[in-house]
C-alpha positions as a printed NumPy array, in Angstrom:
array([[  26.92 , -109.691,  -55.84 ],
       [  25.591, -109.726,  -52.595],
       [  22.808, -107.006,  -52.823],
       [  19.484, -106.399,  -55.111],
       [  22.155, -102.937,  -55.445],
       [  25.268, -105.157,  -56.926],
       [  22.916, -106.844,  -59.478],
       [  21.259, -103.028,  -60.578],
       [  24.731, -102.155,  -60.908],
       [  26.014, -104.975,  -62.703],
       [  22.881, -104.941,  -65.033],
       [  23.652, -101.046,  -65.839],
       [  27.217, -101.803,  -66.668],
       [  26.386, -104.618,  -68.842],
       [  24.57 , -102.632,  -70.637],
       [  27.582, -100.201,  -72.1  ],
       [  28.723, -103.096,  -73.884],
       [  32.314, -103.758,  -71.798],
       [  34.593, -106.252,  -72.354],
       [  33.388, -108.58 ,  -68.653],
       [  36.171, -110.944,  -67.338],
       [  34.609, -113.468,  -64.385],
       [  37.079, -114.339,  -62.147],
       [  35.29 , -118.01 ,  -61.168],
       [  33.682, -120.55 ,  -63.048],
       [  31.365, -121.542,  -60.553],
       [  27.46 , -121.73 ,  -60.882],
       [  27.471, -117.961,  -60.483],
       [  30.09 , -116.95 ,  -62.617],
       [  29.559, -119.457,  -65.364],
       [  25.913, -117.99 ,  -65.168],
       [  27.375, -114.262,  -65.163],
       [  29.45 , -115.206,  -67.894],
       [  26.359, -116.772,  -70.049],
       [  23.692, -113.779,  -69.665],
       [  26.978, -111.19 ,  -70.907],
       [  28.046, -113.54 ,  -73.984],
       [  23.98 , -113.68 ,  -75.035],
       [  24.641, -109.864,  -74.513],
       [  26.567, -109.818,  -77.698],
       [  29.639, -108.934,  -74.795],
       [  33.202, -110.021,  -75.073],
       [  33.739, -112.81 ,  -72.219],
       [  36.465, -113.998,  -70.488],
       [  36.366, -116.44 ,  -67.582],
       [  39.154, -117.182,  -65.743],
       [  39.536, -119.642,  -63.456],
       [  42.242, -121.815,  -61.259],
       [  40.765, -124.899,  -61.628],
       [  41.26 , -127.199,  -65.354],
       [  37.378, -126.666,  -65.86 ],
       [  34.426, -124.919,  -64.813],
       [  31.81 , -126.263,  -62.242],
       [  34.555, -128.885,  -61.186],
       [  33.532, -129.104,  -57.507],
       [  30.281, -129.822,  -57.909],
       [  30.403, -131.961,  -60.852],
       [  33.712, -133.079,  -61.726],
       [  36.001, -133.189,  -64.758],
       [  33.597, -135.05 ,  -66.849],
       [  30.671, -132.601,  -66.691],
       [  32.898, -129.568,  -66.239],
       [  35.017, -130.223,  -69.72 ],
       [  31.206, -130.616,  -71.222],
       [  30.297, -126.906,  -69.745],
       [  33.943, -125.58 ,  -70.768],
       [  32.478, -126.838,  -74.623],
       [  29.828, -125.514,  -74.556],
       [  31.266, -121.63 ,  -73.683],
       [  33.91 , -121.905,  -75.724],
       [  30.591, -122.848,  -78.451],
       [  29.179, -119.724,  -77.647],
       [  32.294, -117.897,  -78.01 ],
       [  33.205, -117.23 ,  -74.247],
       [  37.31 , -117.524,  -73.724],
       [  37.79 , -119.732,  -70.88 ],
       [  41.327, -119.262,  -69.141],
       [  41.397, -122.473,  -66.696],
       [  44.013, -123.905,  -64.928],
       [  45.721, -120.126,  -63.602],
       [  45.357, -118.2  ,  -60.879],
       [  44.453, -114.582,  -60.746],
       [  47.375, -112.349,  -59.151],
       [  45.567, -109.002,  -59.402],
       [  43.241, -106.873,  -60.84 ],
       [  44.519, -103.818,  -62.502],
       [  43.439, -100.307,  -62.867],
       [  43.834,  -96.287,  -64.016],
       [  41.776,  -93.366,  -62.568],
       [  39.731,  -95.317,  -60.143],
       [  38.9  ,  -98.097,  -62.484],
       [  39.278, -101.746,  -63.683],
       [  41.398, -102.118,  -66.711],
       [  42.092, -105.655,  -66.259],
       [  42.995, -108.907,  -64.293],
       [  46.45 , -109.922,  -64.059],
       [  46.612, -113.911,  -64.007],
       [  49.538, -116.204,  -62.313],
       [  51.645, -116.648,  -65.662],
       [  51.633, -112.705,  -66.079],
       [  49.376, -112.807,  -69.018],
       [  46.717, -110.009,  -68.25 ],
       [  43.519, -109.945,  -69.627],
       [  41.463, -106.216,  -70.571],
       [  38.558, -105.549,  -68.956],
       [  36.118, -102.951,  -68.645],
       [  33.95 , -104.892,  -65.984],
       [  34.937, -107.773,  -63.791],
       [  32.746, -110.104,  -61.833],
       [  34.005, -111.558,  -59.208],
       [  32.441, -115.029,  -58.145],
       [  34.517, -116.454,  -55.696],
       [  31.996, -118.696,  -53.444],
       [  30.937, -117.567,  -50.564],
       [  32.344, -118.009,  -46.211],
       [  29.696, -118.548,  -43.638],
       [  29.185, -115.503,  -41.788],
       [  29.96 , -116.507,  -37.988],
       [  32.32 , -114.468,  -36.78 ],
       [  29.427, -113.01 ,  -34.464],
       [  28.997, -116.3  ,  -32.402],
       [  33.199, -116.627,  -31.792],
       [  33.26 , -117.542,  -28.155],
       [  29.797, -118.963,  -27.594],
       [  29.426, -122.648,  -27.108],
       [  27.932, -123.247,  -30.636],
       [  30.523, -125.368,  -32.891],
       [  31.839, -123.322,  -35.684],
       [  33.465, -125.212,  -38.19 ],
       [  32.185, -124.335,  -42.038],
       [  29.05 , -122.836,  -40.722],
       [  27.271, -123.483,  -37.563],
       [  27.357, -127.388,  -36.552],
       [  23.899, -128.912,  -36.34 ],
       [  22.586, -132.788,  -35.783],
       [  19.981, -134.132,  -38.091],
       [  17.13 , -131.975,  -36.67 ],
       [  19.248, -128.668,  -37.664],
       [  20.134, -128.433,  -33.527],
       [  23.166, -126.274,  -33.065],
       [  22.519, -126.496,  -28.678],
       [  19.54 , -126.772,  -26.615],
       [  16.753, -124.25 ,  -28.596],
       [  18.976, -123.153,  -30.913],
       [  18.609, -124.297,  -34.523],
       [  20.075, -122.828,  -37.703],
       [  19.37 , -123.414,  -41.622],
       [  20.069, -121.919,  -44.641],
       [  24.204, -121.439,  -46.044],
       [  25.46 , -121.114,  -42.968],
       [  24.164, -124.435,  -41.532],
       [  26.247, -127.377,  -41.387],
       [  23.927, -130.359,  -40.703],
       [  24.165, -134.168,  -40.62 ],
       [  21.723, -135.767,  -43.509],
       [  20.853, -139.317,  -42.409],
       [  19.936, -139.82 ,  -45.884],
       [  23.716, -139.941,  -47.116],
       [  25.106, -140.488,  -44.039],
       [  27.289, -137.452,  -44.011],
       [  27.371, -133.933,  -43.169],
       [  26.514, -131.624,  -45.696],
       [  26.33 , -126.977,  -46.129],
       [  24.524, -126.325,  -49.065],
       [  23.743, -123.155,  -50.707],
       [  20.714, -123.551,  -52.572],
       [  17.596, -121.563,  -52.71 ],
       [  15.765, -124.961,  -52.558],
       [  18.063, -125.847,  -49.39 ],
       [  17.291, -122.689,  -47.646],
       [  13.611, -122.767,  -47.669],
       [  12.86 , -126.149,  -46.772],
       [  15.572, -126.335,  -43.875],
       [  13.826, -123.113,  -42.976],
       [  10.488, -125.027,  -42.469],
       [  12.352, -128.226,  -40.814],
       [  14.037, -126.25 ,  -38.495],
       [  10.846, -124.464,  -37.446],
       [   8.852, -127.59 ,  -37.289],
       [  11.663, -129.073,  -34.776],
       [  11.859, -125.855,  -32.79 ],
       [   8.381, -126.502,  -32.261],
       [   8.526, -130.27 ,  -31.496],
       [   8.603, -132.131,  -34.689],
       [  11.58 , -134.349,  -33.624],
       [  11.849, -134.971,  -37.554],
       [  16.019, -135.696,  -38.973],
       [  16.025, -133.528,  -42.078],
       [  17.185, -135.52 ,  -44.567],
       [  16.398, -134.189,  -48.596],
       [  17.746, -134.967,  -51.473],
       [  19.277, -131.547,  -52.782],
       [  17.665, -130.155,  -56.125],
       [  19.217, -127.51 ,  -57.656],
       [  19.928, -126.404,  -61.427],
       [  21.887, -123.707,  -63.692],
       [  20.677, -122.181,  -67.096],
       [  23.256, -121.312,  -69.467],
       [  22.841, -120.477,  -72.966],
       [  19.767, -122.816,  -74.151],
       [  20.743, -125.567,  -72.067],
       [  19.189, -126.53 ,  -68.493],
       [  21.255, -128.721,  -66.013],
       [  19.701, -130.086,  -63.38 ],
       [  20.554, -132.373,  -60.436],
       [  19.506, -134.482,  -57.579],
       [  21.621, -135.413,  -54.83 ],
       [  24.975, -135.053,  -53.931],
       [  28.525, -135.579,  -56.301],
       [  31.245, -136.895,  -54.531],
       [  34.991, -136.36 ,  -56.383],
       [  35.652, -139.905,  -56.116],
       [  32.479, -140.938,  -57.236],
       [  31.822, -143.227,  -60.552],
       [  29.728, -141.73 ,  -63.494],
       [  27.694, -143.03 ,  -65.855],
       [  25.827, -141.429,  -69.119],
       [  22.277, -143.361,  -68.545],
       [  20.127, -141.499,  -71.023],
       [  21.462, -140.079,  -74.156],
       [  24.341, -139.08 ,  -75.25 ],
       [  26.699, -135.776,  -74.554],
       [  27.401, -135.591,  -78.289],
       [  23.595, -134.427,  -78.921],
       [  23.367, -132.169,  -75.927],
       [  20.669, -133.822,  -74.469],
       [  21.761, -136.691,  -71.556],
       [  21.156, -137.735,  -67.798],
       [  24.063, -139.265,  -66.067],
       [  24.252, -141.066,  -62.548],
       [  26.53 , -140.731,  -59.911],
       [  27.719, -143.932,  -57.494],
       [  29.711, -143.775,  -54.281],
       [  29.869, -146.804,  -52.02 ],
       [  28.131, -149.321,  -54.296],
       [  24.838, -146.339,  -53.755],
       [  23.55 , -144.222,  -56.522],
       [  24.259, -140.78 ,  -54.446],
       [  23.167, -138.26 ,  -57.456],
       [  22.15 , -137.711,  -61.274],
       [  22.063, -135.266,  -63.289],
       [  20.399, -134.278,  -66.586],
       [  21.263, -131.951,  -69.368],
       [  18.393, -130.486,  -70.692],
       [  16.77 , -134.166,  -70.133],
       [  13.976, -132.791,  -67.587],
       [  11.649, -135.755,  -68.009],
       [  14.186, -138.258,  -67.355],
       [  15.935, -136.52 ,  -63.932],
       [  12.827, -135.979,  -62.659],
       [  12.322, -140.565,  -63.061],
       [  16.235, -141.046,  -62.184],
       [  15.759, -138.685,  -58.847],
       [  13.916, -141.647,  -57.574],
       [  17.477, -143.919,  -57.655],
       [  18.695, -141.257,  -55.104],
       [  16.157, -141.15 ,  -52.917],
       [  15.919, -144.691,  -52.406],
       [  19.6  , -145.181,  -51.945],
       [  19.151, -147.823,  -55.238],
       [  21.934, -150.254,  -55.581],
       [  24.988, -149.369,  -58.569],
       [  24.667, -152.07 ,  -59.945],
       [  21.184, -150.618,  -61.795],
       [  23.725, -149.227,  -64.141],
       [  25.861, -152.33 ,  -64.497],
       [  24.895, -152.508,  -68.419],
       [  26.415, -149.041,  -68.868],
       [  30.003, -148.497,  -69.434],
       [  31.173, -146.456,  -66.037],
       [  32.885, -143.311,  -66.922],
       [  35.161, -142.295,  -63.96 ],
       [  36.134, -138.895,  -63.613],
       [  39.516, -138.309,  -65.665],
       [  41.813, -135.426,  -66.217],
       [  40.909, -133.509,  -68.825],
       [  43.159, -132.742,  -71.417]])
């Protein structure tokens, strides 16, 4: 979906009550996925990785999400490749995975991420390498600045550099960038906020959620559907998140964005992320 058009469309179709297979189990498609199943729809989601939201979260959060479809009744095909999509007479009739199996359809989403569209500055002196390369201000070159998903910026704040694509993102390294341009001289350096609603549970997170991080449950408990958990990398708490906890992320954020020590959590049990079986 990459117009107001797409989502009309895909809102239409929805509504003749197709089977929907989403190829990705990403915050889009997981989302996608969601709004057909409380549709009443039949919902497959098929996706290569051995559970949803995996990249951003890990195995530990995504085998949580993967529960909580399969609660709700979605099918959840992880761990296989799509080979194909199939159709008849113009159509989609189904998607064709990497074991053979292929799963009917009537209407498939496809939410595959997304590739910085640069292809327009090949050959200029700007850096291209997973979006435009910036320094902390958002400075590509001399007077040229970029923000949004297809900037690739250095946060001082974690000491690394970082693309998002967040709403949140995109606005305020709008107004950074601007404020630079015009002689701010200020490193942009948030701590990212976004969130997903799926079903009638919120997730929300600050930060960011490295795959080697370690992970603790700091509030609650998974079990009840209602828990915060912290992230550490580097003996730093780098990001927590809360399900359908909004009081207590909004308290924890504070750990992130003053770089607090891991060893706040020491008392909890660390939880690192594990394959799932």
């Amino acid at each position: 979906m990459r117009t107001l058009d797409d989502a009309l469309g895909l809102r239409a179709a929805l509504l003749t009550g197709p089977r929907v297979v989403v190829v990705g189990a990403g915050f889009l498609g997981t989302e996608v996925a969601a709004a057909a199943r409380t549709m009443g729809l039949e919902v497959t989601v098929a996706e290569p990785e051995p559970v949803p939201v995996r990249r951003p979260f890990g195995d530990r959060i995504g085998a949580l999400v993967a529960d909580l479809h399969r609660d709700h009744g979605t099918r959840l095909r992880c761990g296989t490749p799509v080979r194909r999509l199939r159709g008849a007479g113009g159509r989609v009739t189904g998607v064709e995975l990497g074991d053979g199996a292929t799963l009917s359809a009537d209407v498939v989403v496809l939410a595959l991420g997304s590739t910085p569209a640069t292809r327009w500055l090949t050959g200029s002196s700007l850096r291209l390498r997973d979006g435009v390369e910036c320094d902390a201000l958002c400075q590509a070159a001399p007077r040229i600045y970029a923000a949004g998903d297809v900037a690739s910026w250095h946060n001082p704040h974690f000491g690394t550099r970082m693309r998002l694509e967040h709403r949140m993102n995109a606005t305020e390294q709008a107004m950074a960038a601007a404020g630079n341009l015009l002689g701010d001289a200020k490193p942009f350096a948030p701590v990212p906020y976004f969130w997903t609603d799926q079903y009638d549970t919120r997730i929300q997170a600050y930060g960011v959620f490295p795959p080697d991080a370690d992970v603790r449950i700091v509030h609650g408990d998974p079990v009840d559907g209602c828990f915060a958990a912290a992230y550490g990398h580097h003996g730093r708490v780098v990001g927590v998140l809360g399900w359908n906890t909004p009081r207590q992320i909004r308290t924890l954020r504070r750990l992130v964005a003053e770089r607090a020590s891991w060893t706040a959590f020491t008392v909890v049990p660390a939880l690192r992320p594990a394959t799932v079986n």
